[in-house]
N, C-alpha and C positions, 0 to 999 in steps of 0.2 A: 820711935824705935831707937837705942841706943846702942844697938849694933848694924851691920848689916846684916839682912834679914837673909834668911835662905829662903827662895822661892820655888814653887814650879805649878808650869801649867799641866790639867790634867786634861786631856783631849781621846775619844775613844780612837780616831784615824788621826796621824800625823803626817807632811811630808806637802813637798812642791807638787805633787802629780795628785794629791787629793783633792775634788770638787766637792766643794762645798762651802757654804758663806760661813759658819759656827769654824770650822777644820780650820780654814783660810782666817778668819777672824788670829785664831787662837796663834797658827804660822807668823805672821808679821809682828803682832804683838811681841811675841817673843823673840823676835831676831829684833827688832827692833828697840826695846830695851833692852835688851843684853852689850847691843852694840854701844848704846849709849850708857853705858856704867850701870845701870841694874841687872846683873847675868842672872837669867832662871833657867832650871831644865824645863824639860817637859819628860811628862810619863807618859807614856798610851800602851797600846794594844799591839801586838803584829799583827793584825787584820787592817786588809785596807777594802774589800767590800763590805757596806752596809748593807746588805744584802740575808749575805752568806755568815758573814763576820771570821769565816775560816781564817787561822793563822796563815800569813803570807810571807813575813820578814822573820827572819832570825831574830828570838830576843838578844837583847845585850842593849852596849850603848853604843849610839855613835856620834859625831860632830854633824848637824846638819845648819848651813845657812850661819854659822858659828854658835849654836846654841846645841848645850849637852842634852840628847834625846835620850830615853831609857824605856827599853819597850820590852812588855813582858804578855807571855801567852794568855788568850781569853780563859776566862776561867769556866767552869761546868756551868751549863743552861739546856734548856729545853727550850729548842729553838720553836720548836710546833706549837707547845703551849704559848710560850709568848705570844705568837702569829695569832693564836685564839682569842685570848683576851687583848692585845691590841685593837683588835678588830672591833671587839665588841664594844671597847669605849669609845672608838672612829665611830661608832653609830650610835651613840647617846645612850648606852645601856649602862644601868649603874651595880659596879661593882661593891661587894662589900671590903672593907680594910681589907682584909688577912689574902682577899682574892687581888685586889691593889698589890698590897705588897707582893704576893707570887708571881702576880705581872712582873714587878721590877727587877724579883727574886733572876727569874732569864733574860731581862736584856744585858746587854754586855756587859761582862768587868772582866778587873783582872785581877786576882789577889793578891799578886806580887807590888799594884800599885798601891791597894793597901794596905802593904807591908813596910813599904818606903814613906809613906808618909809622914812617921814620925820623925824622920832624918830634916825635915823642911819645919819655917816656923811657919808660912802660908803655904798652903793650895790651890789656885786658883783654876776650878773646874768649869769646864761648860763643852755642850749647851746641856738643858736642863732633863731632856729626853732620853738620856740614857745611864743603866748604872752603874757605869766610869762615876759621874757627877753624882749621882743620890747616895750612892754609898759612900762614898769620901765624906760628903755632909752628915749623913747618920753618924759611920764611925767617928770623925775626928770632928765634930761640929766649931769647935773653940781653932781650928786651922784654917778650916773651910770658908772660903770666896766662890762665890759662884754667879759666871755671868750667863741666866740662861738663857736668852735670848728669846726670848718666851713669845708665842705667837698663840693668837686669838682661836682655841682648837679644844676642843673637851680634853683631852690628856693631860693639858695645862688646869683643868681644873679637877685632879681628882686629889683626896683629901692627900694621899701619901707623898704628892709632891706637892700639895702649898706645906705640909708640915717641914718637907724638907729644904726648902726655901726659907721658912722663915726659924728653920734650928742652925744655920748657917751663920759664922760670923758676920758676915758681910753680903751682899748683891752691888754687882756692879752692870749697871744696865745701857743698853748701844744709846738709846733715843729718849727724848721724853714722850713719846707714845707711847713706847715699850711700857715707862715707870707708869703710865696711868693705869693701861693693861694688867700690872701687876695690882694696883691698887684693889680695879675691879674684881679680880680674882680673889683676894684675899677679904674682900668688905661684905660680913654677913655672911660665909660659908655656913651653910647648911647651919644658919641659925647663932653663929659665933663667929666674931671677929676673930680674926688672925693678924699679927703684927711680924714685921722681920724685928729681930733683935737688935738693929741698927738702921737707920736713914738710910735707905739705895743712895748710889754715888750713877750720875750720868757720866761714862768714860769714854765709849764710841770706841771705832777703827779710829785710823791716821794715818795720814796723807804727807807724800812732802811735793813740793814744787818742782816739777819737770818740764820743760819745753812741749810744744803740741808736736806729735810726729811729724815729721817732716815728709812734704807732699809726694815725691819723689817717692819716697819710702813704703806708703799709705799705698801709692799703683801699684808698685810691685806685689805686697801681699794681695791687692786685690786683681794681679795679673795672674798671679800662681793659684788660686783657688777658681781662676773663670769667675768672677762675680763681678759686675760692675759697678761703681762706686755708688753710695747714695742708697744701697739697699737697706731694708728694715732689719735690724739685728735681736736674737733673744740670745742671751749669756745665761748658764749655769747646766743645770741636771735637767733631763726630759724626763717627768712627774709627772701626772696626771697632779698630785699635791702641790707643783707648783704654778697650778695655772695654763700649764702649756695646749690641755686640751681646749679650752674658754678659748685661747688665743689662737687656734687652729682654726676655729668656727669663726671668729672675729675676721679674721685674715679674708677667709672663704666670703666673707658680707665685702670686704676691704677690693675684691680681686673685680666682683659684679657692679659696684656700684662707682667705681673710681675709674677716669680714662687713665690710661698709662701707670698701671700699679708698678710700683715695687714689690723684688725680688725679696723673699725673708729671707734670711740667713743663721742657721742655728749654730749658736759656739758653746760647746759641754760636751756629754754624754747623758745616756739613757737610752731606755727601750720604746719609750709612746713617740712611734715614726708618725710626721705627718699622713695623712691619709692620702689616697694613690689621686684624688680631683689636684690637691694642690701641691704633690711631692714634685710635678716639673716644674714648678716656681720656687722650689725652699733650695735652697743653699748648703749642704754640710759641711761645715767648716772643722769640726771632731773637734778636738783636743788641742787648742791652739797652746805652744808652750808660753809660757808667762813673757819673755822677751820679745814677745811677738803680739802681744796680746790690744798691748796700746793701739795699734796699726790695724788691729778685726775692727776697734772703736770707733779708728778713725775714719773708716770704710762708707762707716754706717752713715743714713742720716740719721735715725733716731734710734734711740735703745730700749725696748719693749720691755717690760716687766710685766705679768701675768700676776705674777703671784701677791693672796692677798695675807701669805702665813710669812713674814718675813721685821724681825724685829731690829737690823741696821740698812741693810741693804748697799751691798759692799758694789755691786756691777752697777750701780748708778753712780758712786762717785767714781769709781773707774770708768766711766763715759763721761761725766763731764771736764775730767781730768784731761782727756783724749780729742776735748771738742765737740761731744754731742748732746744733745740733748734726749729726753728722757719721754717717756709714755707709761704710768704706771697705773697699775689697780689702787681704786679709788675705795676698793673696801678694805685695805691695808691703809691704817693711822700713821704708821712710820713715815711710810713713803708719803703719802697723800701730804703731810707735813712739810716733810723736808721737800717736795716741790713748792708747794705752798711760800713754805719763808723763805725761798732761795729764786723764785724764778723761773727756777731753771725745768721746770716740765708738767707737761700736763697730765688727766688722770682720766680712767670712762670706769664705766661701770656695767655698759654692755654693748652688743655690735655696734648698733647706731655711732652710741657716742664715742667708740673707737676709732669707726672710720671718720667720726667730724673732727676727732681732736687729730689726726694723720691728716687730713685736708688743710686745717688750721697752720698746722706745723712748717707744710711745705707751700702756703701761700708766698714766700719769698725767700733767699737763702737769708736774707737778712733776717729772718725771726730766727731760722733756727739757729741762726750764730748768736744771736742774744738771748734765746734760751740758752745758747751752751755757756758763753760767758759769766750769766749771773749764777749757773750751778757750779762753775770752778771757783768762783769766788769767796761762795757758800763753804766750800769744801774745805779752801783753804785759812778760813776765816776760822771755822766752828770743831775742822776735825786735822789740821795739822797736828803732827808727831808731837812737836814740843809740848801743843796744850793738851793732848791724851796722856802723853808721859805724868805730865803734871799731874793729870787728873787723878791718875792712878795709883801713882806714888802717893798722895795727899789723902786718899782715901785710906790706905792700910797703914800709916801713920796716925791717923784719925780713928780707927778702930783699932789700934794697937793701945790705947791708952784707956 
């Protein structure tokens, strides 16, 4: 590039108070380079439920976190229809193109993003589920970067978004699971190879080096919530999609077959409540503000992860960041990996081996401390800011020529 490039992310929900690992990915990335001498905006939507997608914020622009946000009203959909054909590819049923496309035709956009598009020389959209990102890739393909964080789910495989994957300048992908994922998807589609126009780049989140909260610190949130230290933690949205149900039941085997269980404790939002057998052992912790967040981690003794639809997995290096270690679904390649080369956590695959690998965990504090150790390690080794920046930056250089 022999200018500075104009960038922006394009993200369907923007903002500190948004849950979600794709939302949250796309937030630090961009405050994060911005700070550091590459400034991008970001576009999105004024909707902050994925839900509803109803306008919430006032369009226009504002400065968030120091990075120029510009959010403009959802554009016309049929939200019913969407829901219809959603659904019907959540259950294996194959659509034809033109019914593909109509699918995409209602999930979200917004036409004002693009309309701005042509103002920027890169776009870089994600995740890849909604059409913030498909359309920015349709329309401006030769702009379009897209990191979609793609998870192992039939909707990742319908022809209208590997085409738009691979009409995209660029992919930029969290993990090397993720890149195999993509591989599979794309090798021998319905009888025909599919290629991206360019090599995927692996770029990841980024991490900087913080202190472990201080212990002092760590009681007190766990004085203010009534939880006592050393309970089991799940972080993000209560989805039945991510797992949280599989983990309800697991818990439920965890509470019969263990002397002195630990308390869960759940940090997010969502509607799938524990059920009423195990709700006087779960914890609600809501909406922990991000200043605070280190100190729910540090709470914990290990950090739960259910889900097996997840292509970086941001709430595990935010636990072992925090000092704890990790427990995740062993039928997620991302995750299953990065415990695998880092140490830092084990994986089950159903009750049994949930409650053996929580028994394992707490045979001594000294394991879980050396599982938490070898995962900050990991973190800071593989996904520090400085080599993400790099990573990033190197890549749209690399496809700029």
């Amino acid at each position: 590039m022999t200018h500075r490039a104009r960038i922006a992310f394009i993200a369907p929900r923007y903002g500190s108070s948004v849950v979600g690992g794709a939302e949250t990915l796309c937030r630090l990335l961009a405050e994060n380079l911005t700070a550091h001498g590459t400034p991008v905006d970001v576009l999105t939507t004024c909707a902050v439920d994925h839900f509803t997608w109803a306008d919430a914020i006032p369009p226009g622009e504002t400065r968030e976190g120091g990075v120029r946000v510009r959010r403009f009203p959802v554009g016309a959909r049929d939200p019913q229809a969407f829901a219809v054909r959603h659904a019907a590819i959540d259950r294996g049923m194959h659509l034809s193109y033109a019914e593909q496309s109509a699918w995409m035709a209602d999930s979200v956009w917004a036409p004002g993003i693009l309309a701005a598009i042509p103002e920027y020389d890169w776009v870089v959209a994600m995740p890849y589920l909604f059409g913030t990102s498909f359309w920015a890739a349709v329309a401006h393909p030769d702009r379009t970067v897209l990191i979609p964080c793609l998870h192992d789910e039939s909707h990742a495989r319908q022809r209208v978004v590997l085409d738009s994957l691979c009409s995209a300048r660029g992919l930029m992908m969290n993990a090397p699971g993720e890149a195999r994922l993509l591989d599979r998807l794309l090798q021998g589609h319905r009888g025909r190879d599919l290629r991206p126009r360019n090599a995927p780049a692996i770029v990841g989140g980024g991490f900087d080096e913080e202190p472990l909260p201080a212990p002092d610190a760590v009681l007190g949130f766990c004085a203010r919530h009534d939880a006592e230290p050393g309970y089991l933690l799940y972080a993000g949205r209560r989805e039945l999609a991510k797992g949280i149900g599989e983990m309800y039941d697991h818990y439920r085997l965890y509470r019969e077959q263990v002397d002195q269980p630990r308390r869960l404790a759940l940090m997010g939002s969502g509607d799938t409540q524990p059920p009423a057998d195990i709700a006087p052992h779960v914890i609600d912790l809501g909406f922990v503000p991000e200043a605070d967040r280190a100190l729910a981690y540090a709470g914990a003794s290990v950090l739960i992860q259910p889900s097996r639809l997840e292509s970086f997995g941001m709430v595990v290096f935010e636990a072992w960041l925090a000092g704890t270690p990790v427990l995740v679904n062993q039928q997620s390649d991302v995750l299953r990996e990065h415990c695998a080369e880092s140490g830092g956590g084990l994986w089950f695959d159903d009750g049994p081996s949930f409650v053996e690998a929580l028994a394992l965990m707490h045979e001594s504090p000294g394991m879980l401390d050396a599982l938490a150790d070898a995962g900050r390690d990991y973190t800071l080794t593989r996904f520090r800011w400085s080599a993400v920046r790099s990573r990033f930056t190197g890549a749209l250089e690399e496809w700029a020529s």
